[in-house]
C-alpha positions as CSV (number, residue, x, y, z in Angstrom):
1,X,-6.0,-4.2,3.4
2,X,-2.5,-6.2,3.9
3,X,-2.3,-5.9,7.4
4,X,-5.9,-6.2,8.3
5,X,-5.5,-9.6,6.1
6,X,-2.3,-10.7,8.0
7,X,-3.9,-10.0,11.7
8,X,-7.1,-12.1,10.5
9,X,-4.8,-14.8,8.9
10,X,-5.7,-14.6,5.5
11,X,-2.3,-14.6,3.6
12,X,-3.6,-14.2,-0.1
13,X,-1.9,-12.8,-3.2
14,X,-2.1,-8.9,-2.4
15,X,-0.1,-9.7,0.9
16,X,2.4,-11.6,-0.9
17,X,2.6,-9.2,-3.6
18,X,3.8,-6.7,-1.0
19,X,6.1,-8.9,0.6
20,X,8.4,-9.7,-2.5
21,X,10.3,-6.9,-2.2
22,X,11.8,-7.8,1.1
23,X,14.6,-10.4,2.0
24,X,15.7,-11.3,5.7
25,X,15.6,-9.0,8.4
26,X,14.2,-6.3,10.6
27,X,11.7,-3.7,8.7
28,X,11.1,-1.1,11.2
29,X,8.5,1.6,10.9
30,X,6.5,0.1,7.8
31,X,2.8,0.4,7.2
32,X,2.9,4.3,9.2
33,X,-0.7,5.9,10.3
34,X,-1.1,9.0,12.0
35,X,-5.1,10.3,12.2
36,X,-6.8,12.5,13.8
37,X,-10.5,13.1,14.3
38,X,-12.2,16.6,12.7
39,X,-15.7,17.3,13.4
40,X,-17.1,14.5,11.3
41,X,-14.0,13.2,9.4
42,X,-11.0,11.4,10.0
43,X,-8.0,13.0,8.7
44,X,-5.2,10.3,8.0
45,X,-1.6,10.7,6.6
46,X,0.1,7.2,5.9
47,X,3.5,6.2,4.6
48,X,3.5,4.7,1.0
49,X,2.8,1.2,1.7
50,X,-1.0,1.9,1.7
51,X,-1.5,4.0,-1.3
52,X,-2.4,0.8,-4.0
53,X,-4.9,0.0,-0.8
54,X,-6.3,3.5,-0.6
55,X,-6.6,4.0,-4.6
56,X,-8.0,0.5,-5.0
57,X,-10.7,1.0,-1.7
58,X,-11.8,4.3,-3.4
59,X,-12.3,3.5,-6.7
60,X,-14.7,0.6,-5.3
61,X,-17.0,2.9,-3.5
62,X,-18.1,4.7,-6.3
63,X,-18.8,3.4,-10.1
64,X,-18.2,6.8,-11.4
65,X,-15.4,9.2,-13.5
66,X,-12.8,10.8,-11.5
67,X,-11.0,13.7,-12.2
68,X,-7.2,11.9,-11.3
69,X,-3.8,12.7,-10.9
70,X,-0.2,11.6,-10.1
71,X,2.1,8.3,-11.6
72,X,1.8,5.0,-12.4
73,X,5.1,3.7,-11.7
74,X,6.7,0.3,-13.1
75,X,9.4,-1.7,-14.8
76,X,6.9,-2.7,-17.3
77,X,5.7,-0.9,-20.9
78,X,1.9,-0.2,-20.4
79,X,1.6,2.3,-23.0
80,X,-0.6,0.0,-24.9
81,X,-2.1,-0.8,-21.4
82,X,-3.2,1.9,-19.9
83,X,-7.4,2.6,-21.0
84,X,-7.1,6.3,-20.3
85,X,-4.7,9.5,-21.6
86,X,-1.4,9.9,-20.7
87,X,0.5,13.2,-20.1
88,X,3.9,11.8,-20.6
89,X,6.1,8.9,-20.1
90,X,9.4,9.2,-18.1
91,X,12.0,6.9,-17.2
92,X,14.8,6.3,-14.6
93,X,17.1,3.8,-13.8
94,X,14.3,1.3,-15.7
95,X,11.6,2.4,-14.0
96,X,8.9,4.3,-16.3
97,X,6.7,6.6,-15.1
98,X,3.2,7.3,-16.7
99,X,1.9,10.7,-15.4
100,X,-1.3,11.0,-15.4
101,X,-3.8,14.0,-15.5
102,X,-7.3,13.2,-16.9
103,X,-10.9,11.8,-16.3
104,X,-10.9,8.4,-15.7
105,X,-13.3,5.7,-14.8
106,X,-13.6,3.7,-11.9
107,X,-13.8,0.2,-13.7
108,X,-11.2,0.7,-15.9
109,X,-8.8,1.5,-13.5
110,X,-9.9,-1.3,-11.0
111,X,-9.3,-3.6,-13.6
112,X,-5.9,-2.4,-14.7
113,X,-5.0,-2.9,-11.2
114,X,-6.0,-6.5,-10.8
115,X,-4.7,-7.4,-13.9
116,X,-1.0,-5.6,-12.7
117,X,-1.2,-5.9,-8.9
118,X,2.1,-5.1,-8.4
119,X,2.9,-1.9,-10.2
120,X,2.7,0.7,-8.4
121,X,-0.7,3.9,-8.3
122,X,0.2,7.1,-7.0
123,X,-2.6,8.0,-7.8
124,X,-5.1,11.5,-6.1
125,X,-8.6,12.1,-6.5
126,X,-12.2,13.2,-4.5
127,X,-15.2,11.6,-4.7
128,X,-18.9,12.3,-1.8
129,X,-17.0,11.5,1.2
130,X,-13.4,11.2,1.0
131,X,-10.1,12.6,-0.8
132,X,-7.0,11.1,-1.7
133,X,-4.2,12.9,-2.2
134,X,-1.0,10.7,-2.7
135,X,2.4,12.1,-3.8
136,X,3.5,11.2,-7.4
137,X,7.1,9.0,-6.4
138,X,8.0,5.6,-6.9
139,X,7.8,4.0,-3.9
140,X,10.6,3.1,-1.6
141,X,13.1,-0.4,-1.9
142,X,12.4,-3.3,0.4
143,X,15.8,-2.3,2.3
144,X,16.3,-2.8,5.7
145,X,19.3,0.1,6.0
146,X,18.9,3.0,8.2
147,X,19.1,4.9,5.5
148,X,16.1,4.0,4.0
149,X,13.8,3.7,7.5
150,X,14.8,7.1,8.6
151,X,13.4,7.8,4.9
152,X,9.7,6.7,5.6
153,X,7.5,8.9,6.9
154,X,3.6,8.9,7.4
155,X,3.0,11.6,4.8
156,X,2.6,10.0,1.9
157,X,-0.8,9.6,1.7
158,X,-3.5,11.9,2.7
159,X,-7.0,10.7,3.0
160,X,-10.0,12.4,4.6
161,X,-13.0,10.5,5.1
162,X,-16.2,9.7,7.1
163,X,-16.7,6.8,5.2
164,X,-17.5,4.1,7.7
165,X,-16.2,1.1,5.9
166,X,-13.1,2.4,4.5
167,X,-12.5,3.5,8.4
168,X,-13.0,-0.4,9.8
169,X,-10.6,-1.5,7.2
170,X,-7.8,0.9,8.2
171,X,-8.4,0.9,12.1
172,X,-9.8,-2.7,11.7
173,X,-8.7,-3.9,15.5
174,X,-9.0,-0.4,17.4
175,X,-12.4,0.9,16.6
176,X,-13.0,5.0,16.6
177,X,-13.3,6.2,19.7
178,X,-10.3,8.0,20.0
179,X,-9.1,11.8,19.2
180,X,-5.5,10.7,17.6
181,X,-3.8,7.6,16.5
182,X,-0.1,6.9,15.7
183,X,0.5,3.1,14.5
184,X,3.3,1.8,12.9
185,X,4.5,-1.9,12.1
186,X,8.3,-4.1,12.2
187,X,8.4,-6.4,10.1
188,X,10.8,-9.2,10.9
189,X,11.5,-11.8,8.2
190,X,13.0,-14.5,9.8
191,X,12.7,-17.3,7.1
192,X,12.7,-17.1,3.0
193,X,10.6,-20.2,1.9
194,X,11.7,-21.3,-1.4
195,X,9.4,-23.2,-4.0
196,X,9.5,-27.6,-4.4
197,X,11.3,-27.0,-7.9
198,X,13.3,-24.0,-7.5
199,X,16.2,-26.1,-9.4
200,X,13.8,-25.6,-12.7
201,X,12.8,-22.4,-12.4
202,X,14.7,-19.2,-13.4
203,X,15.9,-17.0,-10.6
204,X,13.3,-14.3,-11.2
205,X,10.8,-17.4,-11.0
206,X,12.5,-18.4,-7.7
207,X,12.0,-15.0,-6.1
208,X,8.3,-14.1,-7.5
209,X,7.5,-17.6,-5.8
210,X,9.1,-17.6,-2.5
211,X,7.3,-17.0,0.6
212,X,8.3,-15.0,3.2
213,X,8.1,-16.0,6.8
214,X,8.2,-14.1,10.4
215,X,6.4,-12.2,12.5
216,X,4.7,-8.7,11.9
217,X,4.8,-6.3,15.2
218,X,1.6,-3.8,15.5
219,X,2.8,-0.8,17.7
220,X,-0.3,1.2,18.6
221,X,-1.0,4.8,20.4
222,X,-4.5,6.0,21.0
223,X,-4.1,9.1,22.5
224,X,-2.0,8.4,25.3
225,X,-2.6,4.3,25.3
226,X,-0.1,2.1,23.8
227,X,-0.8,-1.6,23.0
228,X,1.2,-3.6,20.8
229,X,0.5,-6.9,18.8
230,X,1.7,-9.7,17.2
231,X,1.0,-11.8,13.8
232,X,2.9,-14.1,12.1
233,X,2.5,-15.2,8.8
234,X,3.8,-17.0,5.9
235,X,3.3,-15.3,2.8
Protein backbone atom coordinates (compact mmCIF):
# COMPACT_ATOMS: atom_id res chain seq x y z
CA UNK A 1 0.00 0.00 0.00
CA UNK A 2 1.32 3.72 -0.78
CA UNK A 3 2.65 4.43 2.46
CA UNK A 4 3.95 1.00 3.35
CA UNK A 5 5.89 1.56 -0.19
CA UNK A 6 7.07 5.03 0.79
CA UNK A 7 8.37 3.97 4.48
CA UNK A 8 10.27 0.94 2.72
CA UNK A 9 11.54 3.26 -0.12
CA UNK A 10 10.08 1.88 -2.94
CA UNK A 11 8.62 4.91 -4.94
CA UNK A 12 6.83 3.00 -7.89
CA UNK A 13 3.96 4.04 -10.12
CA UNK A 14 0.93 3.46 -7.66
CA UNK A 15 2.66 6.06 -5.21
CA UNK A 16 3.19 8.48 -7.84
CA UNK A 17 -0.18 7.93 -9.15
CA UNK A 18 -1.42 9.19 -5.85
CA UNK A 19 0.81 11.95 -5.59
CA UNK A 20 -0.31 13.88 -8.87
CA UNK A 21 -2.96 15.41 -7.41
CA UNK A 22 -0.93 17.52 -5.12
CA UNK A 23 1.23 20.68 -5.74
CA UNK A 24 3.47 22.51 -2.97
CA UNK A 25 2.71 22.49 0.53
CA UNK A 26 1.48 21.13 3.86
CA UNK A 27 -1.16 18.12 3.52
CA UNK A 28 -2.27 17.53 7.03
CA UNK A 29 -4.32 14.66 8.20
CA UNK A 30 -4.01 12.41 4.87
CA UNK A 31 -3.95 8.65 4.78
CA UNK A 32 -6.46 8.51 8.32
CA UNK A 33 -6.73 4.97 10.32
CA UNK A 34 -8.69 4.48 13.27
CA UNK A 35 -9.01 0.44 14.37
CA UNK A 36 -9.93 -1.27 16.89
CA UNK A 37 -9.63 -4.90 17.91
CA UNK A 38 -13.07 -7.24 18.27
CA UNK A 39 -12.74 -10.63 19.45
CA UNK A 40 -10.96 -12.03 16.42
CA UNK A 41 -11.21 -9.13 13.96
CA UNK A 42 -9.89 -5.82 13.39
CA UNK A 43 -12.45 -3.28 12.72
CA UNK A 44 -10.90 -0.31 10.64
CA UNK A 45 -12.41 2.93 9.34
CA UNK A 46 -9.97 4.96 7.02
CA UNK A 47 -10.32 8.25 5.08
CA UNK A 48 -10.54 7.89 1.24
CA UNK A 49 -7.04 7.70 0.24
CA UNK A 50 -6.95 3.91 0.90
CA UNK A 51 -10.12 2.65 -0.76
CA UNK A 52 -8.29 1.81 -4.53
CA UNK A 53 -5.73 -0.10 -1.88
CA UNK A 54 -8.43 -1.82 0.02
CA UNK A 55 -10.64 -2.79 -3.23
CA UNK A 56 -7.46 -3.81 -5.13
CA UNK A 57 -5.99 -6.00 -1.79
CA UNK A 58 -9.48 -7.78 -1.64
CA UNK A 59 -10.15 -8.67 -4.92
CA UNK A 60 -6.48 -10.48 -4.80
CA UNK A 61 -7.34 -12.67 -1.95
CA UNK A 62 -10.02 -14.41 -3.58
CA UNK A 63 -10.36 -15.53 -7.50
CA UNK A 64 -14.12 -15.54 -7.10
CA UNK A 65 -17.54 -13.43 -8.04
CA UNK A 66 -18.57 -10.72 -5.73
CA UNK A 67 -21.78 -9.39 -5.16
CA UNK A 68 -20.44 -5.35 -5.46
CA UNK A 69 -21.58 -2.02 -5.01
CA UNK A 70 -20.83 1.76 -5.12
CA UNK A 71 -19.02 4.13 -8.19
CA UNK A 72 -16.41 4.11 -10.35
CA UNK A 73 -15.61 7.65 -10.60
CA UNK A 74 -13.48 9.47 -13.48
CA UNK A 75 -12.96 12.03 -16.16
CA UNK A 76 -12.69 9.39 -18.64
CA UNK A 77 -15.65 7.48 -20.90
CA UNK A 78 -15.38 3.72 -19.84
CA UNK A 79 -18.66 2.71 -20.97
CA UNK A 80 -17.16 0.52 -23.47
CA UNK A 81 -14.59 -0.36 -20.74
CA UNK A 82 -16.09 -1.50 -18.03
CA UNK A 83 -16.54 -5.84 -18.30
CA UNK A 84 -19.51 -5.96 -16.02
CA UNK A 85 -23.33 -4.13 -15.90
CA UNK A 86 -23.90 -0.78 -15.18
CA UNK A 87 -26.84 0.78 -13.29
CA UNK A 88 -26.43 4.21 -14.60
CA UNK A 89 -24.04 6.79 -15.74
CA UNK A 90 -24.00 10.31 -14.02
CA UNK A 91 -22.03 13.17 -14.51
CA UNK A 92 -20.88 16.46 -12.71
CA UNK A 93 -18.69 19.08 -13.36
CA UNK A 94 -16.85 16.35 -15.97
CA UNK A 95 -16.59 13.80 -13.69
CA UNK A 96 -18.80 10.59 -14.63
CA UNK A 97 -19.94 8.41 -12.36
CA UNK A 98 -20.60 4.57 -13.16
CA UNK A 99 -22.80 3.16 -10.35
CA UNK A 100 -22.50 -0.10 -9.95
CA UNK A 101 -24.78 -2.93 -8.51
CA UNK A 102 -24.00 -6.38 -9.87
CA UNK A 103 -21.91 -9.69 -9.68
CA UNK A 104 -18.66 -9.17 -10.75
CA UNK A 105 -15.48 -11.10 -10.96
CA UNK A 106 -12.34 -10.77 -9.28
CA UNK A 107 -10.02 -10.72 -12.54
CA UNK A 108 -11.92 -8.57 -14.38
CA UNK A 109 -11.96 -5.96 -12.10
CA UNK A 110 -8.24 -6.34 -11.06
CA UNK A 111 -7.43 -5.89 -14.53
CA UNK A 112 -9.57 -2.86 -15.21
CA UNK A 113 -7.77 -1.35 -12.36
CA UNK A 114 -4.22 -1.91 -13.69
CA UNK A 115 -5.09 -0.91 -16.90
CA UNK A 116 -6.74 2.63 -15.33
CA UNK A 117 -4.75 3.03 -12.02
CA UNK A 118 -5.84 6.29 -11.54
CA UNK A 119 -9.61 6.34 -11.70
CA UNK A 120 -11.07 6.13 -8.84
CA UNK A 121 -13.25 2.47 -7.06
CA UNK A 122 -15.60 3.10 -4.46
CA UNK A 123 -16.31 0.14 -4.58
CA UNK A 124 -18.18 -2.44 -1.30
CA UNK A 125 -18.26 -6.04 -1.10
CA UNK A 126 -17.71 -9.43 1.55
CA UNK A 127 -15.87 -12.15 0.77
CA UNK A 128 -14.56 -15.41 4.00
CA UNK A 129 -12.81 -13.05 6.10
CA UNK A 130 -13.27 -9.48 5.48
CA UNK A 131 -15.84 -6.73 4.32
CA UNK A 132 -15.55 -3.65 2.59
CA UNK A 133 -17.84 -1.12 2.80
CA UNK A 134 -16.69 2.20 1.07
CA UNK A 135 -18.98 5.16 0.52
CA UNK A 136 -19.96 5.80 -3.26
CA UNK A 137 -18.24 9.75 -3.63
CA UNK A 138 -15.64 10.99 -5.73
CA UNK A 139 -12.79 11.46 -3.75
CA UNK A 140 -11.51 14.65 -2.40
CA UNK A 141 -9.07 17.49 -4.47
CA UNK A 142 -5.30 17.51 -3.70
CA UNK A 143 -5.95 20.96 -1.81
CA UNK A 144 -4.12 21.99 0.92
CA UNK A 145 -7.07 24.71 2.30
CA UNK A 146 -8.60 24.28 5.57
CA UNK A 147 -11.53 23.76 4.07
CA UNK A 148 -10.86 20.77 2.55
CA UNK A 149 -8.57 19.11 5.74
CA UNK A 150 -11.26 19.76 8.14
CA UNK A 151 -13.34 17.74 5.32
CA UNK A 152 -11.38 14.43 5.73
CA UNK A 153 -12.34 12.17 8.11
CA UNK A 154 -11.41 8.38 8.83
CA UNK A 155 -14.82 7.14 7.80
CA UNK A 156 -14.68 6.51 4.59
CA UNK A 157 -13.74 3.15 4.44
CA UNK A 158 -14.93 0.34 6.61
CA UNK A 159 -13.11 -2.88 6.52
CA UNK A 160 -13.33 -5.77 8.95
CA UNK A 161 -10.98 -8.42 8.81
CA UNK A 162 -8.79 -11.14 10.50
CA UNK A 163 -7.00 -11.59 7.48
CA UNK A 164 -3.36 -11.68 8.49
CA UNK A 165 -1.75 -10.31 5.43
CA UNK A 166 -4.01 -7.62 4.56
CA UNK A 167 -3.43 -6.61 8.45
CA UNK A 168 0.66 -6.37 7.93
CA UNK A 169 0.17 -4.32 4.93
CA UNK A 170 -2.03 -1.73 6.73
CA UNK A 171 -0.17 -1.73 10.23
CA UNK A 172 2.99 -2.72 8.30
CA UNK A 173 5.57 -0.95 11.09
CA UNK A 174 3.39 -1.35 14.31
CA UNK A 175 2.46 -5.00 14.54
CA UNK A 176 -1.00 -6.04 16.39
CA UNK A 177 -0.67 -6.06 19.75
CA UNK A 178 -2.66 -3.25 20.64
CA UNK A 179 -6.57 -2.70 21.55
CA UNK A 180 -6.88 0.78 19.33
CA UNK A 181 -4.96 2.71 16.87
CA UNK A 182 -5.31 6.21 15.50
CA UNK A 183 -2.66 7.13 12.71
CA UNK A 184 -2.71 9.84 10.45
CA UNK A 185 0.02 11.32 7.89
CA UNK A 186 1.31 15.27 6.74
CA UNK A 187 2.36 15.40 3.79
CA UNK A 188 4.80 18.13 2.98
CA UNK A 189 5.80 18.75 -0.64
CA UNK A 190 8.62 20.84 -0.55
CA UNK A 191 9.86 20.50 -4.21
CA UNK A 192 7.90 19.80 -7.71
CA UNK A 193 10.48 17.99 -10.01
CA UNK A 194 9.81 18.66 -13.52
CA UNK A 195 10.71 16.27 -16.48
CA UNK A 196 14.39 16.82 -18.86
CA UNK A 197 12.06 17.98 -21.80
CA UNK A 198 9.20 19.68 -20.21
CA UNK A 199 9.76 22.50 -23.15
CA UNK A 200 8.25 19.56 -25.68
CA UNK A 201 5.77 18.25 -23.83
CA UNK A 202 2.12 19.59 -23.37
CA UNK A 203 1.23 20.89 -19.95
CA UNK A 204 -0.96 17.91 -19.11
CA UNK A 205 2.30 15.93 -20.08
CA UNK A 206 4.34 18.14 -17.74
CA UNK A 207 2.13 17.51 -14.75
CA UNK A 208 1.41 13.58 -15.37
CA UNK A 209 5.39 13.47 -15.32
CA UNK A 210 6.49 15.56 -12.56
CA UNK A 211 7.71 14.19 -9.46
CA UNK A 212 6.87 15.23 -6.26
CA UNK A 213 9.37 15.77 -3.53
CA UNK A 214 9.37 16.14 0.53
CA UNK A 215 8.89 14.43 3.45
CA UNK A 216 5.82 12.32 4.63
CA UNK A 217 5.18 12.63 8.56
CA UNK A 218 3.72 9.16 10.32
CA UNK A 219 1.82 10.30 13.51
CA UNK A 220 0.94 7.22 15.47
CA UNK A 221 -1.25 6.37 18.77
CA UNK A 222 -1.44 2.82 20.13
CA UNK A 223 -3.61 3.05 22.86
CA UNK A 224 -2.06 5.61 24.87
CA UNK A 225 1.62 5.53 22.99
CA UNK A 226 2.43 8.03 20.44
CA UNK A 227 5.42 7.62 18.10
CA UNK A 228 5.93 9.60 15.14
CA UNK A 229 7.99 8.99 11.84
CA UNK A 230 9.55 10.24 9.07
CA UNK A 231 10.09 9.27 5.18
CA UNK A 232 11.05 11.25 2.44
CA UNK A 233 10.59 10.44 -0.97
CA UNK A 234 10.62 11.55 -4.49
CA UNK A 235 7.84 10.35 -6.36
Amino acid sequence: MIIQNIFEGDFNDEVHNDFIKFSRGDFKDRYLIEAKKQANKWAIKTSFEFANSFVKSCMEKENNTFKVTGIISTTLDLKNEIPFEISKVSQFQGVKKYIINTEVKSDELLSLMKKYPRVFFALSFKGKDFELKVKAKPPKSGSSNKKDDEEIRADFCTLKTDDQNLLNQIFFDVGLNWKEARINHTLKIENIVYPDNMDNLKPAEVRELSKREGILIRNITLDDKKQVKEAKFIA
